[in-house]
BATOR-739146 format. One record per residue: residue in one letter; x, y, z of N, C-alpha, C, O in turn. Coordinates in Angstrom, 2 decimals, padded with zeros to 5 digits. Example, Ala and Ser with C-alpha at 12.3 -4.5 7.8 and 13.67 -1.06 7.14 Angstrom:
BEGIN
<vose><aa>A</aa><n_x>013.19</n_x><n_y>-005.69</n_y><n_z>007.80</n_z><ca_x>012.30</ca_x><ca_y>-004.50</ca_y><ca_z>007.80</ca_z><c_x>013.20</c_x><c_y>-003.30</c_y><c_z>007.80</c_z><o_x>014.24</o_x><o_y>-003.32</o_y><o_z>008.46</o_z></vose>
<vose><aa>S</aa><n_x>012.85</n_x><n_y>-002.25</n_y><n_z>007.08</n_z><ca_x>013.67</ca_x><ca_y>-001.06</ca_y><ca_z>007.14</ca_z><c_x>012.90</c_x><c_y>000.03</c_y><c_z>007.87</c_z><o_x>013.41</o_x><o_y>001.14</o_y><o_z>008.04</o_z></vose>
! end
This chain:
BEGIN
<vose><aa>X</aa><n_x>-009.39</n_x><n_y>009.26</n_y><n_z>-010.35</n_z><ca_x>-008.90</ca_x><ca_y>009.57</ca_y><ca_z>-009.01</ca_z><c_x>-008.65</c_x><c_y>011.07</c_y><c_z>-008.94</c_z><o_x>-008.13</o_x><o_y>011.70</o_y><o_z>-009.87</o_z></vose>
<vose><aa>X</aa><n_x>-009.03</n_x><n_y>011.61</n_y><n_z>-007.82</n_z><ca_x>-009.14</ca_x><ca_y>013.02</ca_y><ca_z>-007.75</ca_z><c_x>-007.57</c_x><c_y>013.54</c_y><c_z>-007.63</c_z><o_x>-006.77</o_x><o_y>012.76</o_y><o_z>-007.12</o_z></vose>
<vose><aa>X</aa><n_x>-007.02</n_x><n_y>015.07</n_y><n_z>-008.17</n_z><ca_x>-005.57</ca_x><ca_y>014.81</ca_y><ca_z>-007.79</ca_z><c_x>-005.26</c_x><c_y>015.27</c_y><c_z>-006.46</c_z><o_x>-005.90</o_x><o_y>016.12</o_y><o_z>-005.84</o_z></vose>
<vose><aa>X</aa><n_x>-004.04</n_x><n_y>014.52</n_y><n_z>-005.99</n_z><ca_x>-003.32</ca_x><ca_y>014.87</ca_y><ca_z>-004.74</ca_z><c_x>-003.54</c_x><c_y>013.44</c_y><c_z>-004.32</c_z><o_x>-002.65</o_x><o_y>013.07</o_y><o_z>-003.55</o_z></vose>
<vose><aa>X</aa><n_x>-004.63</n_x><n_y>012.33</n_y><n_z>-004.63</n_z><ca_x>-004.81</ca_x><ca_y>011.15</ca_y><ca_z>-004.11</ca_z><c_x>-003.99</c_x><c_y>010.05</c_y><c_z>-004.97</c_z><o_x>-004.03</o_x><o_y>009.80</o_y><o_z>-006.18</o_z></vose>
<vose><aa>X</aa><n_x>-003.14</n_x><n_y>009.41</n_y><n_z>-003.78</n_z><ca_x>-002.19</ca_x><ca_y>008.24</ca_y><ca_z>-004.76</ca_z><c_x>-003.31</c_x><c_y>006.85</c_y><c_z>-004.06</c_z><o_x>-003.97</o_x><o_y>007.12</o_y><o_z>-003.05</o_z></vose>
<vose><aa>X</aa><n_x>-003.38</n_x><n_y>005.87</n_y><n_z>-004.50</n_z><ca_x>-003.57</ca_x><ca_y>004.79</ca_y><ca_z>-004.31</ca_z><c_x>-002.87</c_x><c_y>004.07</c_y><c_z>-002.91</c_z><o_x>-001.66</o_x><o_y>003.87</o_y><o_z>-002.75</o_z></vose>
<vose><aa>X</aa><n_x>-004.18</n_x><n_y>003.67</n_y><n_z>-001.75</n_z><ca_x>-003.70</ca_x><ca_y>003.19</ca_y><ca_z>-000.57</ca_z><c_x>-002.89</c_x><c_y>001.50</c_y><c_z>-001.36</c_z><o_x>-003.24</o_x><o_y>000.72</o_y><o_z>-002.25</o_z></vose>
<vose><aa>X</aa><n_x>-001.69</n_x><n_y>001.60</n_y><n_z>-000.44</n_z><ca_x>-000.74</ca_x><ca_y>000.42</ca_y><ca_z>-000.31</ca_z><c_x>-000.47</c_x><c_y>-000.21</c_y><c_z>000.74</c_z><o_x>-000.40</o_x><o_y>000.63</o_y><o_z>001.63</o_z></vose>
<vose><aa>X</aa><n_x>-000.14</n_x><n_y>-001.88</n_y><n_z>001.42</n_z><ca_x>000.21</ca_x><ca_y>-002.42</ca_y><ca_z>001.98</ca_z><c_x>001.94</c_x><c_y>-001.85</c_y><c_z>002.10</c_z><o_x>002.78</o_x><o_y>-001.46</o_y><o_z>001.30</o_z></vose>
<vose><aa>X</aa><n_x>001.87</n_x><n_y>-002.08</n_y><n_z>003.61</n_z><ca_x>003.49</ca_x><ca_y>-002.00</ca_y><ca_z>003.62</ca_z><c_x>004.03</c_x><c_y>-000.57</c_y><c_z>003.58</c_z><o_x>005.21</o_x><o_y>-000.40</o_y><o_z>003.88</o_z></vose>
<vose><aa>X</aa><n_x>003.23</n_x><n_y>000.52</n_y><n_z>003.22</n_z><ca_x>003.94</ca_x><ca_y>001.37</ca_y><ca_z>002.82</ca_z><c_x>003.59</c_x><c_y>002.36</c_y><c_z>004.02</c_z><o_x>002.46</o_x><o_y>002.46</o_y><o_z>004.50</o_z></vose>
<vose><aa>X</aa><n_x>004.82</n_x><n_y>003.16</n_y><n_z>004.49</n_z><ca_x>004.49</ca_x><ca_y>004.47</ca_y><ca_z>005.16</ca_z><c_x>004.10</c_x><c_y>005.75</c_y><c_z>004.94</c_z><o_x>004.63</o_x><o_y>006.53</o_y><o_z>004.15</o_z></vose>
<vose><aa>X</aa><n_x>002.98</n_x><n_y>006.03</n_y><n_z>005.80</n_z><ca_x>001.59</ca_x><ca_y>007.07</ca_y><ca_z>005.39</ca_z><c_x>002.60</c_x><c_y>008.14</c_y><c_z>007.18</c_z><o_x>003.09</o_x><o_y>007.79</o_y><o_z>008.26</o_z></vose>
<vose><aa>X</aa><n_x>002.36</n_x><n_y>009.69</n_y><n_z>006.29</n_z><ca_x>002.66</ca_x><ca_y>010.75</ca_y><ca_z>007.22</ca_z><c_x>001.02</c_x><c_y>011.20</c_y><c_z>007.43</c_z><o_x>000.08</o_x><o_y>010.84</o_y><o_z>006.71</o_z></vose>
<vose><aa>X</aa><n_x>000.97</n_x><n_y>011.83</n_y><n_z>008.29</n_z><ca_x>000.05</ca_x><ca_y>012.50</ca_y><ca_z>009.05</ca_z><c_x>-000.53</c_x><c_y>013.58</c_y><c_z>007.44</c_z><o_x>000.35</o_x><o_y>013.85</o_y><o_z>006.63</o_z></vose>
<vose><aa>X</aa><n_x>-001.74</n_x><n_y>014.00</n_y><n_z>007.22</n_z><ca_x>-002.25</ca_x><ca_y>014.29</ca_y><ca_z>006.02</ca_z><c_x>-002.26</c_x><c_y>014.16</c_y><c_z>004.75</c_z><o_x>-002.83</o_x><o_y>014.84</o_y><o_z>003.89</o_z></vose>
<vose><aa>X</aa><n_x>-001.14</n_x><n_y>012.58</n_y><n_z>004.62</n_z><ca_x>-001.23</ca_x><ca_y>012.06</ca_y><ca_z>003.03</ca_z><c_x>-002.79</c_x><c_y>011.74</c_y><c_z>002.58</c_z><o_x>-003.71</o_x><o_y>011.55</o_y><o_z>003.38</o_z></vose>
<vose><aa>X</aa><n_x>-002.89</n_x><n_y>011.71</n_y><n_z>001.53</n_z><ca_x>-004.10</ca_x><ca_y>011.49</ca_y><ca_z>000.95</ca_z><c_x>-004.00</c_x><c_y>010.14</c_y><c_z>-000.12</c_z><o_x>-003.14</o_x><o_y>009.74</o_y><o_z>-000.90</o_z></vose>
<vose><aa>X</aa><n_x>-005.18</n_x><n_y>009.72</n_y><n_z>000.25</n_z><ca_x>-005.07</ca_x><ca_y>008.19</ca_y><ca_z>-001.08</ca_z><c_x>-006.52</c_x><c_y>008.07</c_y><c_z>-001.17</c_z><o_x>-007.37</o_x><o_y>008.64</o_y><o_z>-000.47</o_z></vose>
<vose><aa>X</aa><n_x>-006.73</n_x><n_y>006.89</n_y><n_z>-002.54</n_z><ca_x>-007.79</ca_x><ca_y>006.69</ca_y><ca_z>-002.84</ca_z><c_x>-007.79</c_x><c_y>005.27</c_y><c_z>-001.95</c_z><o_x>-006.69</o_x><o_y>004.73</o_y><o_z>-001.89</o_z></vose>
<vose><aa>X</aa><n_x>-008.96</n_x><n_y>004.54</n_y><n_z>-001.21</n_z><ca_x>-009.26</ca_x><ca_y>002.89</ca_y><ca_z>-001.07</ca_z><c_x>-010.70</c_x><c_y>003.01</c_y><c_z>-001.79</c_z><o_x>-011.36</o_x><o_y>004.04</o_y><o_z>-001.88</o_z></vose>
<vose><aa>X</aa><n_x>-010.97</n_x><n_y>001.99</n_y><n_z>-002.18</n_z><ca_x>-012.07</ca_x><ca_y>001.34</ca_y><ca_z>-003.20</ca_z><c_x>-013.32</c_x><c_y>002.35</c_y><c_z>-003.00</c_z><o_x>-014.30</o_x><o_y>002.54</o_y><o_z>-002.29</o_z></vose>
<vose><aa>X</aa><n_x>-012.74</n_x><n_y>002.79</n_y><n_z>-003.93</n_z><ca_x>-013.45</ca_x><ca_y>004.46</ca_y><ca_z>-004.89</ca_z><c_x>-013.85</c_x><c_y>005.39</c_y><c_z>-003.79</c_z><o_x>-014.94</o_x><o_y>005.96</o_y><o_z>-003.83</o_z></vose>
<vose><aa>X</aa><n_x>-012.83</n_x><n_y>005.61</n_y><n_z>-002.62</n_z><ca_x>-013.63</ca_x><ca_y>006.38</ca_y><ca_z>-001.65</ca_z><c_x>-011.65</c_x><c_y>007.30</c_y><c_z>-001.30</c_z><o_x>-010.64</o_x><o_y>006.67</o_y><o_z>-001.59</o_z></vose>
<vose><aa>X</aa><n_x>-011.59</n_x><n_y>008.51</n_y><n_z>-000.79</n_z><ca_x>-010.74</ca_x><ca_y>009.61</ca_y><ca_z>-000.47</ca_z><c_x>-010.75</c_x><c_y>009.62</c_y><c_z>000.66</c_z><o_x>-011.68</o_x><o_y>009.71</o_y><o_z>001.46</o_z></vose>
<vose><aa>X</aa><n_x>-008.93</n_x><n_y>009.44</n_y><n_z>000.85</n_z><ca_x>-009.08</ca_x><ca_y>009.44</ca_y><ca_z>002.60</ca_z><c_x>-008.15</c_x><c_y>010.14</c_y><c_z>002.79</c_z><o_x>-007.42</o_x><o_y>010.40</o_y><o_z>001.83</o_z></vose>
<vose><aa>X</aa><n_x>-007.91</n_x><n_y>010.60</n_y><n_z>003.92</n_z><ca_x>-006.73</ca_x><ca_y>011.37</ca_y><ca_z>004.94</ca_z><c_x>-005.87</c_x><c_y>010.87</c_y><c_z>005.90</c_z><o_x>-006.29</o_x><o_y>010.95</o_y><o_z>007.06</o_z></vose>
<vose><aa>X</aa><n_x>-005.17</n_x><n_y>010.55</n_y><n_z>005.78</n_z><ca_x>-004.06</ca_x><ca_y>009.56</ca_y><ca_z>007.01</ca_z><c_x>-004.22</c_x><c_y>010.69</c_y><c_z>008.09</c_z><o_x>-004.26</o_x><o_y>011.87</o_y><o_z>007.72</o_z></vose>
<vose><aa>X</aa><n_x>-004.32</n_x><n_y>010.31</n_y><n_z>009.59</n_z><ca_x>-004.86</ca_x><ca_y>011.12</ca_y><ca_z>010.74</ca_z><c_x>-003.12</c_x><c_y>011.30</c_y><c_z>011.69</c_z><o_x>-002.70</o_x><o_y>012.27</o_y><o_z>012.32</o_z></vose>
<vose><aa>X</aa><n_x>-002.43</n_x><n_y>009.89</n_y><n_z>011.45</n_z><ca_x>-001.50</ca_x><ca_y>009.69</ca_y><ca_z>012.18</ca_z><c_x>-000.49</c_x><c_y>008.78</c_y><c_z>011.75</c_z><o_x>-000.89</o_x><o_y>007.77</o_y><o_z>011.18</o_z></vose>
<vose><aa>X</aa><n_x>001.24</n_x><n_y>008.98</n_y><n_z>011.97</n_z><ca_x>002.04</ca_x><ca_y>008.65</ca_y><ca_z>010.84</ca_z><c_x>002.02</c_x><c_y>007.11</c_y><c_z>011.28</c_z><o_x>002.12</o_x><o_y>006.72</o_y><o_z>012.45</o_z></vose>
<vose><aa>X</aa><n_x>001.87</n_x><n_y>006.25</n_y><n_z>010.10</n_z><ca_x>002.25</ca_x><ca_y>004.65</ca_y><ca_z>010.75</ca_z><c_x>002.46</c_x><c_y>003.87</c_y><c_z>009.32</c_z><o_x>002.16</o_x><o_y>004.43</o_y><o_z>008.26</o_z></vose>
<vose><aa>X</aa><n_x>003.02</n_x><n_y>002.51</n_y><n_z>009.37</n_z><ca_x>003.04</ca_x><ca_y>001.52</ca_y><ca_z>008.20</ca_z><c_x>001.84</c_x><c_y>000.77</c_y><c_z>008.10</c_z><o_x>001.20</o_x><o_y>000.16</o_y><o_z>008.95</o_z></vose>
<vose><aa>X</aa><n_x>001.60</n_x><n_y>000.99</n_y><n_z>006.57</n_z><ca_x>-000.06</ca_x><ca_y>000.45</ca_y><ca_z>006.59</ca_z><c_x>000.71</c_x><c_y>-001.07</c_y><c_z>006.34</c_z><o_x>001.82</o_x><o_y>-001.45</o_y><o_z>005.96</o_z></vose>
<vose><aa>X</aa><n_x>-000.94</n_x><n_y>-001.90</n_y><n_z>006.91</n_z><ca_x>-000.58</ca_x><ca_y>-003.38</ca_y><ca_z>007.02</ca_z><c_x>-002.20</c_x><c_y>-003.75</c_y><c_z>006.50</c_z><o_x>-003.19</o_x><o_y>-003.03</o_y><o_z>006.56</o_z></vose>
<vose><aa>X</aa><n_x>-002.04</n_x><n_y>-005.22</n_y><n_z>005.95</n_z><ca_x>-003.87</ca_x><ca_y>-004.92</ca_y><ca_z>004.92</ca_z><c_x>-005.08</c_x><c_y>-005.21</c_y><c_z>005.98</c_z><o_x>-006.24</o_x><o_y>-005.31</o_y><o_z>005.57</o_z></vose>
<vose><aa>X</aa><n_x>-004.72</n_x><n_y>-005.34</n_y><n_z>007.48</n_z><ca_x>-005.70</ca_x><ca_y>-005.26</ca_y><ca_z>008.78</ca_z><c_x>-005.75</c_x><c_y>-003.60</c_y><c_z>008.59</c_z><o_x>-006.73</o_x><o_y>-003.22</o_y><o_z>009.23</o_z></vose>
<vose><aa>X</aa><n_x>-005.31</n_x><n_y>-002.84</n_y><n_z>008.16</n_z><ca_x>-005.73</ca_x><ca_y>-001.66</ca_y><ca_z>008.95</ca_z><c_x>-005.24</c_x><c_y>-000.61</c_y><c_z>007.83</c_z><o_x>-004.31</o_x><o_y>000.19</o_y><o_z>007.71</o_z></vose>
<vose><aa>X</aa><n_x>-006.48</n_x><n_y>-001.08</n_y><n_z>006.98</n_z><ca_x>-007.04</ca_x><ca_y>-000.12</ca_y><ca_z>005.66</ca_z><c_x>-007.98</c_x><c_y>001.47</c_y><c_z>006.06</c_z><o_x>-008.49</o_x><o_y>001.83</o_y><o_z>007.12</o_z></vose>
<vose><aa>X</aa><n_x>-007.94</n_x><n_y>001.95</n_y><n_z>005.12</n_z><ca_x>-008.61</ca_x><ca_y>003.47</ca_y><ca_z>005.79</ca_z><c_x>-009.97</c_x><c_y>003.19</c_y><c_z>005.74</c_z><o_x>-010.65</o_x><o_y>003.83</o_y><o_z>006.55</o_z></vose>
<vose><aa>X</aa><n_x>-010.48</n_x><n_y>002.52</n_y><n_z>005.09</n_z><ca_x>-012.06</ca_x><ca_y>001.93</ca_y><ca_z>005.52</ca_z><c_x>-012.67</c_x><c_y>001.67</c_y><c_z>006.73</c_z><o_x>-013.73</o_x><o_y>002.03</o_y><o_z>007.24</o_z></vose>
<vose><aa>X</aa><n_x>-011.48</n_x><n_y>000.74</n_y><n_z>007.18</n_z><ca_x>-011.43</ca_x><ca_y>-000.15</ca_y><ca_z>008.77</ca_z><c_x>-011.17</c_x><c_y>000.72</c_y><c_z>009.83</c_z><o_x>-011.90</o_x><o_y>000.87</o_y><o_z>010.81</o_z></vose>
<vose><aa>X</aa><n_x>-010.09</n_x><n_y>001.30</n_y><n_z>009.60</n_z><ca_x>-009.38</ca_x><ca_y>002.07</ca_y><ca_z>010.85</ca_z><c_x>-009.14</c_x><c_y>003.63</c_y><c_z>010.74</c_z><o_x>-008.20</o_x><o_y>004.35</o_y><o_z>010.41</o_z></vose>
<vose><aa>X</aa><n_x>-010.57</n_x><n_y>003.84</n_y><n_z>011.21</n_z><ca_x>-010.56</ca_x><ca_y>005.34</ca_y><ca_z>011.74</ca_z><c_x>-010.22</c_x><c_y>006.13</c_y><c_z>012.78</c_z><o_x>-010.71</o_x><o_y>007.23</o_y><o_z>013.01</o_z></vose>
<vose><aa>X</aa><n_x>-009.19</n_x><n_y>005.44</n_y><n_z>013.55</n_z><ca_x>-008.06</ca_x><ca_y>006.05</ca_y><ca_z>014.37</ca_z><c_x>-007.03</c_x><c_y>006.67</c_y><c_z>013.38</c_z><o_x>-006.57</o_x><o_y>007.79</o_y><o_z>013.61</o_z></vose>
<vose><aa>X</aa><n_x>-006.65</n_x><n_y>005.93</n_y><n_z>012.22</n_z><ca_x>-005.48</ca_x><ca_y>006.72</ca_y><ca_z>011.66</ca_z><c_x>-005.81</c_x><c_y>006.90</c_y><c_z>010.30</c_z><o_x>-004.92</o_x><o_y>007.29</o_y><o_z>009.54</o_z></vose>
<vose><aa>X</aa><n_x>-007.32</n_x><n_y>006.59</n_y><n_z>009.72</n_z><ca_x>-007.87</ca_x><ca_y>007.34</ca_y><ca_z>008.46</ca_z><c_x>-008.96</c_x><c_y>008.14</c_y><c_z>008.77</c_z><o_x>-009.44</o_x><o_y>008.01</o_y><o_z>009.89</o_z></vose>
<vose><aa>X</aa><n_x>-009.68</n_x><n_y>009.31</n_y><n_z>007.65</n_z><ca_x>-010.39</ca_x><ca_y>009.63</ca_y><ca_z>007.76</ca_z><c_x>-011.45</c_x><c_y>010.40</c_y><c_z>006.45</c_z><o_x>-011.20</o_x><o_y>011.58</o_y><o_z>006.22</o_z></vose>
<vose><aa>X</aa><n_x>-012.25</n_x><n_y>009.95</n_y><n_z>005.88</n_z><ca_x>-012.97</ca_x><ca_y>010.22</ca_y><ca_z>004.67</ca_z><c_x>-012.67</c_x><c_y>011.61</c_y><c_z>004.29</c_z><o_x>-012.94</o_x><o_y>012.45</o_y><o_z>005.15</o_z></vose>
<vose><aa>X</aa><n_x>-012.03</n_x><n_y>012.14</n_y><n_z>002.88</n_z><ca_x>-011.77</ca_x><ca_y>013.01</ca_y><ca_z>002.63</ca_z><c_x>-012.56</c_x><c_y>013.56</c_y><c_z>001.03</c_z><o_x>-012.78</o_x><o_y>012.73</o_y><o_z>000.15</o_z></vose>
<vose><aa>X</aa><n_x>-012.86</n_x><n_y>014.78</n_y><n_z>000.88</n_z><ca_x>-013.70</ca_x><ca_y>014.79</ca_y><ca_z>-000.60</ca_z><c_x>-013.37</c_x><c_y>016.06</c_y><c_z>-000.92</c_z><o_x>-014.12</o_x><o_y>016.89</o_y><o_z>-001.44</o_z></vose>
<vose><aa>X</aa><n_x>-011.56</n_x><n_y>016.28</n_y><n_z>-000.43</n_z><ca_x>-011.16</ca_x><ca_y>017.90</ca_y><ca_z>-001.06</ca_z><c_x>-009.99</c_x><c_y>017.18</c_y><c_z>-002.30</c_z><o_x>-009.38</o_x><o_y>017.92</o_y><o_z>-003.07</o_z></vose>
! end
């Protein structure tokens, strides 16, 4: 895992430019909210967005 990326979690609250890994791919939280497992950064690119810094 690249650093600065923690592992996406259920349940947990994401601020506006946290960074996590979902299944081997780097993302960017776009907008602050509680992740729920409908609305993974894969799925929902309103409030994720593919990241590779």
């Amino acid at each position: 895992m690249a650093a600065g990326f923690s592992e996406w979690k259920v349940n947990r609250q994401y601020a506006a430019n946290d960074r996590v890994a979902y299944l081997g791919k780097q993302y960017r939280c776009l907008v602050k909210h509680t992740s729920n497992s409908a609305s993974n950064p894969k799925t929902t690119v309103k409030m994720w967005r593919k990241d590779t810094d």
